[in-house]
N, C-alpha and C positions, 0 to 999 in steps of 0.2 A: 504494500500500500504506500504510494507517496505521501509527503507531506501534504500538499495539496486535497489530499484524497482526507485524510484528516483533519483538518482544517474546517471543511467544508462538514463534514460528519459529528465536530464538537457544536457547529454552529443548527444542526438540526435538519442536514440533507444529505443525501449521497451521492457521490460521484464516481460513476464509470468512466475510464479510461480506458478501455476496450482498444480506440484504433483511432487515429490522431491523421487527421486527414487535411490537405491544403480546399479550401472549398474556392478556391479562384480556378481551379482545372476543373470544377464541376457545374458552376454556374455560369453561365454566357452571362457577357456583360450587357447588359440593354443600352437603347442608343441613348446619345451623352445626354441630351434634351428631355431624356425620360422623365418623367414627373406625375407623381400618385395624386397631388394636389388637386383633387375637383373645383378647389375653389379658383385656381385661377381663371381667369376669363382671357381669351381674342376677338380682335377686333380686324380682320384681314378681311372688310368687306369696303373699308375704308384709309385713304395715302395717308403714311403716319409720317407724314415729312413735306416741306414746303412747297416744293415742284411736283406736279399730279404726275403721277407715273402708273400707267396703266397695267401691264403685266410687265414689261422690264423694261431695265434701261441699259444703254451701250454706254460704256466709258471711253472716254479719248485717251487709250493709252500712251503717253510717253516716250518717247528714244529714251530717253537716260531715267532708269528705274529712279522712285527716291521711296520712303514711306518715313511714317510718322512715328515709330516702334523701335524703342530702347531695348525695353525689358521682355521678359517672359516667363511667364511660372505656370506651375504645375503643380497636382496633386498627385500622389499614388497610396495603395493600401493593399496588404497582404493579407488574407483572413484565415483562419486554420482552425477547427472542431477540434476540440484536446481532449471531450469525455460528453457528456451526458449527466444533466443533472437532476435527482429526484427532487421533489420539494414537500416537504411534509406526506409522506407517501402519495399521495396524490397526483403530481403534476411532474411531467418531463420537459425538460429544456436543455436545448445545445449549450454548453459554454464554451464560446470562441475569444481565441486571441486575435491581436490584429496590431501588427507592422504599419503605422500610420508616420506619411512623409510629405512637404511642401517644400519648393524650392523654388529660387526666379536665379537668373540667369543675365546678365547685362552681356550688352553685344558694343564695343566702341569700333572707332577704324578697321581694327585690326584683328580682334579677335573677341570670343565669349567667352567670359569666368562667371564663375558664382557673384551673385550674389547678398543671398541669404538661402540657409539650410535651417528647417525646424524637423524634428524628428520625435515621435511618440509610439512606446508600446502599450497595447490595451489589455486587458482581461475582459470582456464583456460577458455580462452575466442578466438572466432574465427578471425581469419589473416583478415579477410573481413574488421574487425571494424577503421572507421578511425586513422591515428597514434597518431593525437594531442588531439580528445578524449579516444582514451585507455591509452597514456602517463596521462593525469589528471585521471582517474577513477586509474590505479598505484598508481599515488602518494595518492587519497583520502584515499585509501585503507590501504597504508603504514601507515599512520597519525592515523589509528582510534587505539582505544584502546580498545574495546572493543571485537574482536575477540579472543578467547584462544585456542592455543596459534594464534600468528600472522601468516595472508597469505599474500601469494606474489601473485601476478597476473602474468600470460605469455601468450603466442598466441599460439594457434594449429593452424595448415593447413590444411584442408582437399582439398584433390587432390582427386575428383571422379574417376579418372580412377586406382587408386591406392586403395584406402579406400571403404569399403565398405557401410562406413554412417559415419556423423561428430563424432557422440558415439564415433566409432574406430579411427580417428584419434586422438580423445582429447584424450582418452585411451594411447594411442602410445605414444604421447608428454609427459606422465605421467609416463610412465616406460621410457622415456628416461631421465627426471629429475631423476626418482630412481638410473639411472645409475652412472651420474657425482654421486650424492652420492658418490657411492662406490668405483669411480674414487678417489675422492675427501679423503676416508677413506686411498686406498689403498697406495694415495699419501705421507700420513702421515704417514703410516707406513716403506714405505722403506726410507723416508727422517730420520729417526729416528732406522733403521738399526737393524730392530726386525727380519727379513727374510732372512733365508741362505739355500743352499741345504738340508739341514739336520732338517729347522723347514718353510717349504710352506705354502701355504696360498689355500685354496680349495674357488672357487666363484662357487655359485650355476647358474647353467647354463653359455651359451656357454658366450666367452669371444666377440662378434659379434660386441656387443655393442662401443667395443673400436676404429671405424672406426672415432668418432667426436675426436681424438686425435691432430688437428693441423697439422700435419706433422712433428711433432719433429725428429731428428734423432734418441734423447737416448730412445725414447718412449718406443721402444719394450723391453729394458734394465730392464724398471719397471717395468717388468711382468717377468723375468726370473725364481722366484720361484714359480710362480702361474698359477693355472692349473681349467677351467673351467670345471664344472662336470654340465650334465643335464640329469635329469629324466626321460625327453622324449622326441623323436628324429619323426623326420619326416621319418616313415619308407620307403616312397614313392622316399627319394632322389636316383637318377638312377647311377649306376657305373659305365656307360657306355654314349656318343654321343648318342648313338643308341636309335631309336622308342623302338625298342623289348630287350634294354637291361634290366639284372639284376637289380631288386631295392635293398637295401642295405638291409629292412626292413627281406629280405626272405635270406639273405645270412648270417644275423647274427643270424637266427634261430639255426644255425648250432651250435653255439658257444658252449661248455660244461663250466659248472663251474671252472674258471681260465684259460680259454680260451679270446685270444682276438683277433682280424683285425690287418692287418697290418695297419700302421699308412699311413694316405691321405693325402694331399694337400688339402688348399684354399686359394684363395688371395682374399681380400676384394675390397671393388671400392676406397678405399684410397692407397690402394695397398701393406697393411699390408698381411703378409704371416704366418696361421697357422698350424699346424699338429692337425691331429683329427682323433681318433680310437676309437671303440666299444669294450665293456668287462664284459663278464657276471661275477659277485659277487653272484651271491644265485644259488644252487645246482636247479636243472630243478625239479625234485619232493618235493622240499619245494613252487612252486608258482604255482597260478596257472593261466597265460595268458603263451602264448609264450614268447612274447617280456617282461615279467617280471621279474627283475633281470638281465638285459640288461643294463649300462649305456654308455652314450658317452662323451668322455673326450677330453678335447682341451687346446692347450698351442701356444702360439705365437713363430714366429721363430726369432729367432737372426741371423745376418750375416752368423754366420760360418753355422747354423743349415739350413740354404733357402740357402748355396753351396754345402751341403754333406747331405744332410737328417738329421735329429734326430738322436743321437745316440741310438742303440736297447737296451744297457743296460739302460740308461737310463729312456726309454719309460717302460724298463718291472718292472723295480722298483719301477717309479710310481702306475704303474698299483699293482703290490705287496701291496703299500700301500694303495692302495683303497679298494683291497680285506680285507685286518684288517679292514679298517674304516667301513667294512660290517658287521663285526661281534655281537657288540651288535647292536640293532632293533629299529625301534620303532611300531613293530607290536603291536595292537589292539589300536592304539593312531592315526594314519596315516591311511587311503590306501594304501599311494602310497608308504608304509615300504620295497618293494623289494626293488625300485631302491631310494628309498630316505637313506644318508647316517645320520647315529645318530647326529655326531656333526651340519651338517647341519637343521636338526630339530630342534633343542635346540637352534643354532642361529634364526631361526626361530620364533620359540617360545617366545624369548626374543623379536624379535622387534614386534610382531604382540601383545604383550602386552600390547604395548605404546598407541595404537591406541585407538583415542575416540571413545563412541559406536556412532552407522551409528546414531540415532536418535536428539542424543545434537550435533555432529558436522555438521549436516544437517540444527538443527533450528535455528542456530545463523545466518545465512544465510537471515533468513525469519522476524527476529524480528528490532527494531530499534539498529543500531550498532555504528552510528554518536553522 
């Protein structure tokens, strides 16, 4: 019996350790834009930006590439089943650990270095479990020395009408700690006033995430240079109220290379307000899916931007600069090289570095740790 396994057993539950499994080889990831939130609303019946743009618009691409993009960060998260836990005989729940990582990346002249790295290990453990022994199992956990590096404990919820099995909700809880991360980097960064029009900040996938914001007023303010890029879009979202409306998936078929949608509405269920447009960056006979070389891009709206739309210029400039950040690849390195952009990869690549392999940060789990 490990520590762990007693631990859990003075506190009034049991845990099987049976067979300690990576659940990122079992679970497809859904696409980046995924979102359980019913409450949000679209509005893609109507131009969420100053110049009317019917189904697309052609950009005047440039001779001499330039864009508007410094930075680049990224999330990552490992998640791994280490036993199975009783709960007052009654109730079974997964307890997963989880490898939680954020990073940005600055790009000058010459080259990309870090930089910032946040890094976090989890314990996550189910909402079912009494409060006054998960508070002590915390605290024992906090206290030991022997886990490298240290983990925190926290609660998932699994809501069966929502969740498809406890796996996906601890999974969920674990990219939502990856988020604050990146809250948390992005926070230090404009507090320290690295970000201007002229040097953005590119987040890999939709900025969706930003709904646990409190309700601050200035909130949206810290996101004005920064602009959610995702790789892969739910092609199914409808354009329309309508049963038989257009899917979005079949209208961005159209797009040609430097070709983009008019910019859409979304309001979140906190009641944050985004624009969000579609934009093919790779020529149609360099890939080979439809949908590849397709990205979808989002930015948060500020006051003046949720009472006049987005301005067009500067939706198409951004959009400009994502076509450059297209042009070197990381074909034969990736799949996903149409629509994943270089500097993102690199940030990438640097945090997925950090990460211990699935097998030592799995058995510290199973051996004596007290």
């Amino acid at each position: 019996m490990s520590t762990l396994q007693k631990l859990f057993e003075k506190e009034g539950a049991m845990l099987f350790q049976n067979e300690s499994i990576a659940l990122d080889h079992y679970y497809l990831e859904p696409y980046q834009d995924a979102n359980d939130d019913d409450d949000d609303t679209f509005d893609m019946a109507n131009v969420f930006e100053t110049t009317p743009t019917k189904t697309k618009r052609r950009l005047g691409i440039p001779e001499t590439p330039f864009s508007l993009f410094r930075y680049f960060m990224d999330g990552s998260r490992r998640t791994y089943k280490i036993g199975d836990l009783i709960i007052a005989g009654k109730k079974i729940y997964p307890v997963i650990a989880a490898q939680v990582r954020a990073g940005c990346v600055q790009r000058n002249a010459t080259k990309i270095s870090k930089q910032m790295l946040l890094s976090q290990n989890y314990l996550l453990i189910s909402s079912s479990f009494n409060d006054v022994n998960f508070d002590e199992i915390k605290a024992r956990i906090r206290r030991c020395n022997n886990l490298t590096p240290p983990v925190t404990v926290e609660k998932y919820t699994y809501n069966k009408m929502k969740d498809a099995a406890p796996n996906n909700a601890a999974i969920a809880k674990a990219n939502s700690l990856m988020h604050k991360l990146e809250i948390d980097i992005l926070t230090q960064m404009v507090k320290a006033k690295v970000l201007d029009t002229s040097k953005m900040l590119i987040v890999d996938g939709p900025l969706q995430f930003l709904a646990e914001d409190n309700g601050k007023d200035d909130f949206a303010d810290l996101f004005y240079n920064v602009v959610g890029v995702s790789k892969s879009f739910d092609p199914n979202l409808s354009i329309s109220d309508k049963r038989t409306g257009t899917h979005i998936g079949a209208q961005v078929l159209n797009l040609n290379f430097g070709e983009r949608t008019p910019v859409f509405k979304k309001k979140n269920s906190r009641g944050r307000v985004f624009g969000f447009w579609y934009l093919r960056i790779r020529q149609r006979q360099n890939v080979r899916n439809p949908l590849d070389g397709i990205i979808k891009v989002e930015k948060m709206a500020i006051r003046e931007d949720i009472e006049n739309g987005f301005h067009t210029d500067v939706i198409d400039n951004i959009s400009l600069s994502l076509i450059a950040e297209g042009i070197p690849t990381c074909h034969g390195k990736d799949d996903r090289w149409p629509n994943h952009l270089y500097p993102i990869y690199l940030a990438e690549t640097m945090i997925k570095s950090t990460f211990a392999g699935d097998v030592a940060f799995i058995n510290q789990f199973q051996r004596d740790i007290f």
